[in-house]
DOTIPA-278189 format. One line per 2 residues: their letters; for each residue x, y, z of N, C-alpha, C, CB. Coordinates in steps of 0.02 Angstrom, whole numbers, plus 50000, padded with zeros to 5 digits. Glycine has a CB too. Example, Ala and Ser with C-alpha at 12.3 -4.5 7.8 and 13.67 -1.06 7.14 Angstrom:
2
AS) 50660,49716,50390,50615,49775,50390,50660,49835,50390,50565,49776,50452 ~ 50642,49888,50354,50684,49947,50357,50645,50002,50394,50704,49970,50286
! end
This chain:
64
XX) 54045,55987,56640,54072,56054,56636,54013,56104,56632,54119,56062,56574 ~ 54051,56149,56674,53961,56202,56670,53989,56252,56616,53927,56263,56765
XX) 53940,56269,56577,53929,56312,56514,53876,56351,56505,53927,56277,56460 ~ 53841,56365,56582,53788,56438,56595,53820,56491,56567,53772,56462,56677
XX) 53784,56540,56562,53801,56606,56544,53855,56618,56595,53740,56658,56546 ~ 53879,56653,56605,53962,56671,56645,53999,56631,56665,53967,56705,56703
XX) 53982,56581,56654,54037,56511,56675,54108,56538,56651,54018,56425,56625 ~ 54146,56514,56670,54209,56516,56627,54214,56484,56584,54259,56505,56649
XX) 54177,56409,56549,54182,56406,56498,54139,56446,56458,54184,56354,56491 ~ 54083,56481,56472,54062,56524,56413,54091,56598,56419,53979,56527,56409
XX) 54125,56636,56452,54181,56677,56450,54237,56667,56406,54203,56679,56507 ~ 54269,56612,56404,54325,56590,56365,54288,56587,56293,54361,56516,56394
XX) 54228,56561,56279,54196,56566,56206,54156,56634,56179,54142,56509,56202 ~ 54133,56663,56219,54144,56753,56226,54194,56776,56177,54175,56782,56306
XX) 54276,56773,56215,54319,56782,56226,54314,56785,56134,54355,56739,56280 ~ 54324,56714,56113,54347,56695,56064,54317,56711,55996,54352,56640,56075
XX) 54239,56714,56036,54166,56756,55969,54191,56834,55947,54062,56775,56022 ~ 54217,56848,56013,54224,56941,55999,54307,56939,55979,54204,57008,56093
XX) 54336,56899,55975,54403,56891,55940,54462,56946,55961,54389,56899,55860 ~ 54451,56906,56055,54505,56976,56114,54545,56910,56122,54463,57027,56218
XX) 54597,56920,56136,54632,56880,56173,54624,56837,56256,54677,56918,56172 ~ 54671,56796,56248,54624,56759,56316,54649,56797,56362,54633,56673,56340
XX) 54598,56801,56398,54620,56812,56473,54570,56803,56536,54643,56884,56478 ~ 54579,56735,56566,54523,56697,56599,54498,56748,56653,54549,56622,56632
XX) 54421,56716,56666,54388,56756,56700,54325,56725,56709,54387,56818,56673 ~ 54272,56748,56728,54217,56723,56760,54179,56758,56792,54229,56683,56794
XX) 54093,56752,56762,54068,56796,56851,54027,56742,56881,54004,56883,56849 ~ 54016,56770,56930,53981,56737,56966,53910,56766,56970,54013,56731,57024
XX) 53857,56676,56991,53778,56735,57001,53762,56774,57022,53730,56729,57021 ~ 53794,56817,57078,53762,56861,57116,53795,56936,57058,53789,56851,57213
XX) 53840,56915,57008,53878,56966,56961,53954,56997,56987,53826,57032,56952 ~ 53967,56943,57045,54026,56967,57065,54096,56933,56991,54034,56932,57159
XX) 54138,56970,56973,54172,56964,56922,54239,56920,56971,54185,57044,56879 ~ 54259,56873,56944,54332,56824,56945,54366,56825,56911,54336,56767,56944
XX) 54437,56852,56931,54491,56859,56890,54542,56793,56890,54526,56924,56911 ~ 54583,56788,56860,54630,56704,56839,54673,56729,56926,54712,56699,56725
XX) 54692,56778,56960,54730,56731,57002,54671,56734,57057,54814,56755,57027 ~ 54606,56725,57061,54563,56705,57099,54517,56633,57070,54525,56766,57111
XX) 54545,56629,57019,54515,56561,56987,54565,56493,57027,54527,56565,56883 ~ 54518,56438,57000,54538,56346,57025,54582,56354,56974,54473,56265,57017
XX) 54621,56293,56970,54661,56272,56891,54618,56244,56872,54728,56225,56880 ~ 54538,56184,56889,54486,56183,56844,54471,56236,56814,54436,56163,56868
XX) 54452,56288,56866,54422,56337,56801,54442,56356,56756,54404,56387,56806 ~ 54508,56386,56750,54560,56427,56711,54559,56366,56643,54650,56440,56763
XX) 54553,56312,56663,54565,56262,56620,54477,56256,56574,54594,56187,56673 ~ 54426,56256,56612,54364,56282,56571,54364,56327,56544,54317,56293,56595
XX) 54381,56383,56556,54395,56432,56529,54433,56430,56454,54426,56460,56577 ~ 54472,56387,56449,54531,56384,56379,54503,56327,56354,54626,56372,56393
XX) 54451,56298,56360,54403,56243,56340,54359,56274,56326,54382,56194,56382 ~ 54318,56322,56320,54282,56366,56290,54305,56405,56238,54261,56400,56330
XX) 54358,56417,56264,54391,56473,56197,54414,56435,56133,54469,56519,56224 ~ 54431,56360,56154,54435,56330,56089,54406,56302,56058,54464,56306,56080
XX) 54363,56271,56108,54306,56239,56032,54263,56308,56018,54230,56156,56057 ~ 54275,56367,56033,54221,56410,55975,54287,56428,55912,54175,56508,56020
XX) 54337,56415,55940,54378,56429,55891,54402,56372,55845,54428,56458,55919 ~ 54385,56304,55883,54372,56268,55824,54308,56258,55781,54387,56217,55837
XX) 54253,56253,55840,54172,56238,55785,54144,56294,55804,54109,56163,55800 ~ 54159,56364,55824,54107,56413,55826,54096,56462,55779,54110,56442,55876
XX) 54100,56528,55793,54074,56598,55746,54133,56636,55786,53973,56638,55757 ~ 54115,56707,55743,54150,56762,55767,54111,56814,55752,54214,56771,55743
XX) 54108,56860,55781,54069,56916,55773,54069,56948,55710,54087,56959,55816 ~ 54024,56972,55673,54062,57008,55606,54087,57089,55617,54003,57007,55537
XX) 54133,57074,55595,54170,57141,55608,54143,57219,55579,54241,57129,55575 ~ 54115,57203,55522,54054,57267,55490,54045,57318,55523,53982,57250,55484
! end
């Protein structure tokens, strides 16, 4: 599973650090942005695989 910076799985753990609701996505290297109905069902599915293990073993931003 890729877990580079904009992957969708590190979007979905983003997602979950800054404590927004999901809503899959992705960019790509060149910085072009991917929305869920331009995503694979792999991705969409990396994507909600990121968002939960930070929500099971990660952080959250402090709200302060």
């Amino acid at each position: 599973m890729n877990k580079t910076h904009g992957s969708p799985w590190d979007r979905g753990a983003a997602d979950s650090y800054y404590m927004r609701s999901t809503r899959p996505h992705y960019v790509k290297e060149d910085g072009t942005h991917v929305k869920r109905d331009q995503m694979t069902q792999q991705e969409v599915d990396e994507y909600f695989a990121g968002y939960d293990y930070n929500e099971k073993y990660g952080d959250t931003k402090d709200a302060r």
